[in-house]
C-alpha positions as CSV (number, residue, x, y, z in Angstrom):
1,X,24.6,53.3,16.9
2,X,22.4,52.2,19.7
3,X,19.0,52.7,17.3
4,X,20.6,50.9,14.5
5,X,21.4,47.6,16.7
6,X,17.4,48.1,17.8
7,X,16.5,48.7,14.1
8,X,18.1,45.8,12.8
9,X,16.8,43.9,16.0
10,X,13.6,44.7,14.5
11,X,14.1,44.0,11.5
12,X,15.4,40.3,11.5
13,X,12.8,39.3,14.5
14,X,9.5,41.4,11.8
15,X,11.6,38.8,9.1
16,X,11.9,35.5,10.9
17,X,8.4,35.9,12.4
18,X,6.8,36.4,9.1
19,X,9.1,33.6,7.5
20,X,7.9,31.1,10.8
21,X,4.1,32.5,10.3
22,X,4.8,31.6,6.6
23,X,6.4,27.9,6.8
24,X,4.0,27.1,9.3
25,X,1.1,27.8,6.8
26,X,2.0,24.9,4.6
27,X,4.5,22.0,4.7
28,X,7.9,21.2,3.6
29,X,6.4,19.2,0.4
30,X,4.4,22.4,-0.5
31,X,8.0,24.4,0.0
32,X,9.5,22.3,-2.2
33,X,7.3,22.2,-4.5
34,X,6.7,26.0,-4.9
35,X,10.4,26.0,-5.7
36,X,10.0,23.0,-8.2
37,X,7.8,25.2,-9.8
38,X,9.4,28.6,-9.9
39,X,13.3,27.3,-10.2
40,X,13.3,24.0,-12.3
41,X,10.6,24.8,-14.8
42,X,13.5,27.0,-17.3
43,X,16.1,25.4,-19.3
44,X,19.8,25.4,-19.1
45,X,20.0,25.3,-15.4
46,X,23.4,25.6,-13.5
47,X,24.8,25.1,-10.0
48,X,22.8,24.4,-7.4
49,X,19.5,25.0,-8.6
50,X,20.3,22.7,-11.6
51,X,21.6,20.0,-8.8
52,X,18.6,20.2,-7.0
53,X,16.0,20.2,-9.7
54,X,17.7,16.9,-11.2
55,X,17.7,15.2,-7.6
56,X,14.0,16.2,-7.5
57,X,13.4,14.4,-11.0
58,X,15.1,11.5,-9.6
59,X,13.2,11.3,-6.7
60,X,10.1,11.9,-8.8
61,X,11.0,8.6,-11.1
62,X,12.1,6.2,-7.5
63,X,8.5,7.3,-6.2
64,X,6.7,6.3,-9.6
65,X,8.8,3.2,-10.4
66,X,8.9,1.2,-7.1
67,X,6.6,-1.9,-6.9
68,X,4.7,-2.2,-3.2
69,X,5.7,-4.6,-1.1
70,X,2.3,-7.5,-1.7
71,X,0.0,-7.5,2.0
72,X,-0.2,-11.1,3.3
73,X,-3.6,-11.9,5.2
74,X,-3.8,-15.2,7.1
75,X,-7.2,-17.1,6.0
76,X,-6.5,-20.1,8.5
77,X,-3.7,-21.3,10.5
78,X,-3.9,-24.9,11.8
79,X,-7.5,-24.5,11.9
80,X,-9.1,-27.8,11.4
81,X,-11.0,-29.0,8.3
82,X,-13.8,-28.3,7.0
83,X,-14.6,-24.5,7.7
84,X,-15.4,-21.1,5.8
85,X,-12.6,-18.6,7.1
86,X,-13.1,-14.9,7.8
87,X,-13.8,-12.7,5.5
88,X,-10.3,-10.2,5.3
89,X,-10.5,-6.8,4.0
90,X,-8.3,-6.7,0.6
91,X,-9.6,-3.1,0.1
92,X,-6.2,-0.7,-0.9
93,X,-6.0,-0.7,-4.3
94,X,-4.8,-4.2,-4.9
95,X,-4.6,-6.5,-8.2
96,X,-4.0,-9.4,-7.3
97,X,-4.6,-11.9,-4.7
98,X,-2.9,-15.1,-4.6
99,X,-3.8,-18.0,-2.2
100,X,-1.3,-21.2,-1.0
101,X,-3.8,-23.3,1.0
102,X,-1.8,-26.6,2.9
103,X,-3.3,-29.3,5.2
104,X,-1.6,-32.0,8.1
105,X,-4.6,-34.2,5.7
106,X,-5.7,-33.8,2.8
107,X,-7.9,-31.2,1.2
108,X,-9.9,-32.3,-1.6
109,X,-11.7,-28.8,-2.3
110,X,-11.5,-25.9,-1.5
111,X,-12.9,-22.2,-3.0
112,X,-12.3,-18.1,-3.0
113,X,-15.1,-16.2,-2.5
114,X,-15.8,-12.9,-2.0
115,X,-18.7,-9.7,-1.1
116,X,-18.8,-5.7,-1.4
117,X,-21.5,-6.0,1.8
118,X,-21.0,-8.8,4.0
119,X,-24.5,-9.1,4.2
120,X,-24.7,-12.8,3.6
121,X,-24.4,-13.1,0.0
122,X,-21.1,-13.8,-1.2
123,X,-19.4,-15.0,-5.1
124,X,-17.6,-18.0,-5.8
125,X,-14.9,-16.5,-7.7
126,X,-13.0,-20.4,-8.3
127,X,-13.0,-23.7,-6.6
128,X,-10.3,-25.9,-6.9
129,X,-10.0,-29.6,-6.6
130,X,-6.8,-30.1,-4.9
131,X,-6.5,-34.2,-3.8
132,X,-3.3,-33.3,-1.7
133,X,-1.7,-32.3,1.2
134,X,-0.3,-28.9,-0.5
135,X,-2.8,-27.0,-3.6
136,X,-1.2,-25.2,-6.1
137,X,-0.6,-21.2,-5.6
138,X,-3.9,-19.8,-7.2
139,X,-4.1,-16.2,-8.1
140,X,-7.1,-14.5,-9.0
141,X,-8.1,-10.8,-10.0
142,X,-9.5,-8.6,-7.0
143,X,-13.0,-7.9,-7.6
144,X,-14.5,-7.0,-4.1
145,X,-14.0,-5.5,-0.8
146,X,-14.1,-8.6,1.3
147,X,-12.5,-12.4,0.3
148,X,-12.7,-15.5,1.9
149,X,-11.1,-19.1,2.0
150,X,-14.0,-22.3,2.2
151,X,-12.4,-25.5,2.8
152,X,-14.9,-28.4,1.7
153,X,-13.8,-31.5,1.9
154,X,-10.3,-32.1,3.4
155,X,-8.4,-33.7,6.6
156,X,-6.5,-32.9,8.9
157,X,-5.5,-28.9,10.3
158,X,-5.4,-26.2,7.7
159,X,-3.3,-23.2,6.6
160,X,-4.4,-20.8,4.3
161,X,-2.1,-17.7,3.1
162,X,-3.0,-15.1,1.1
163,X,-0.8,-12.5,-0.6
164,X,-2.3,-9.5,-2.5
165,X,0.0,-7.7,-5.0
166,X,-0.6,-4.4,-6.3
167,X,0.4,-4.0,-10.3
């Protein structure tokens, strides 16, 4: 009786040391996936397996469907008039930017440029005549790595906002 507590001793420590060596070879999202693939793939599931492949599915379609939250990037905040702002880094896949430029003034014009290089050279992708205190939202398409906010002529401190949306 003694050698068959040390056998099965053996046993379950040689299993639980190969299932440890095992799990720690690849991560719970390759586990679950390996089962994805060998459980859920067949039709007319039932109990468990069918609850858990459908709960995958789900998860599957929430992970597809959900829109990012947009990145906002501060151009200038009370900075006075006239400037050309930092360029910001709008590199992460995004769509969209969309700028809200406001002044304690007025700003007449103002512009969005942008560069792949930083190197000195930069587009104007739009300038805007604005003849207010608060410009229209203006959203452009992304098209480089690096944008910028240049205030031309205006009064007064300046905020510029600007939100990038991916689509």
């Amino acid at each position: 009786m003694n050698k068959k507590k040390v056998f099965l001793f053996l046993t379950v420590a040689s299993l639980l040391s190969f299932g440890l060596v095992a799990f720690a070879s690849g991560t719970i999202e390759d586990e679950a996936n390996a089962y994805y693939e060998k459980f859920c793939i067949r039709d007319n599931l039932t109990g468990l397996t069918a609850f858990v492949c459908d709960l995958r599915n789900q998860v599957d379609i929430l992970n597809t469907s959900l829109t990012p939250e947009p990145k906002t990037i501060i151009f200038a905040e009370n900075r006075p008039a006239s400037f050309n702002s930092e360029w910001q880094d709008v590199s992460g896949g995004y769509n969209t930017l969309s700028v809200d430029v406001s002044s304690t003034g007025t700003i007449a014009t103002y512009a969005i440029q942008f560069t792949n290089d930083m190197d000195g050279s930069y587009t104007v992708q739009t300038g805007l005549v604005c003849s207010s205190s608060q410009c229209p939202l203006l959203t452009v398409p992304v098209l480089a790595k690096y944008y910028r906010v240049s205030i031309g002529t205006a009064s007064g401190d300046i905020t510029a906002i600007g939100y990038l949306v991916k689509n």
